[in-house]
N, C-alpha and C positions, 0 to 999 in steps of 0.2 A: 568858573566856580565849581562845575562838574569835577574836570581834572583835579582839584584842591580835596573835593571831600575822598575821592577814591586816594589820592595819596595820602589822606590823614587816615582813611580805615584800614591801610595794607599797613602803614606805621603804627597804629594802634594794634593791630593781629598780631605782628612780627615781636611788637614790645612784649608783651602777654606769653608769647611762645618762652617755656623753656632754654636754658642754653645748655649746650654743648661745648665744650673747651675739652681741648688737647691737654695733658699732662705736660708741662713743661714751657707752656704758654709764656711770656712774661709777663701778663697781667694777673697771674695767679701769684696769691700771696697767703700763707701762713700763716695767723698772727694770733696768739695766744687758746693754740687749738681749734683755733675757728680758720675757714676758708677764704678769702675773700678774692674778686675780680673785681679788677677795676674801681679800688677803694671801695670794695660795696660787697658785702656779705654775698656769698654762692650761693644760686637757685638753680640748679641744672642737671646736668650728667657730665660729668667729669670722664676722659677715656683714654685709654693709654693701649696704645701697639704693640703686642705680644706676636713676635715672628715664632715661626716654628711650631707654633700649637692649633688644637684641632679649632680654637674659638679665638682668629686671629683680633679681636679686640675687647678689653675688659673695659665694661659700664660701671661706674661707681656714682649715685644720685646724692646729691646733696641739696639741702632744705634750709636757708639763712647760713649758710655756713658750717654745718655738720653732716654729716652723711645720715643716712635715710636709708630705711628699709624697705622701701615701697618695691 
């Protein structure tokens, strides 16, 4: 029972936590200006690999599927 509740609270954190997605992911999806992952509107930090620059990765946050200025 122990083991059960500590894997339901590390599954509960982890759900809660922000995501993080790569640029080009395939669960990344477009659709009428909005963002979506995995059929489900974007909540996260979106980032994409800039070789050659002084800030080798760009954050871009999005909030239900729009970017965010936070």
């Amino acid at each position: 029972m122990k083991k059960l509740l500590i894997m339901l609270s590390i599954l509960l954190f982890t759900a809660c936590m922000n995501k993080q997605v790569e640029m080009g992911d395939p669960n990344l999806e477009l659709k009428n200006g909005k963002l979506y992952y995995k059929e489900k509107l974007f909540t996260g930090t979106l980032t994409q690999k800039i070789p050659l620059t002084d800030k080798n990765i760009v954050e871009i946050p999005y909030k239900k599927g729009l970017i965010t200025t936070e």
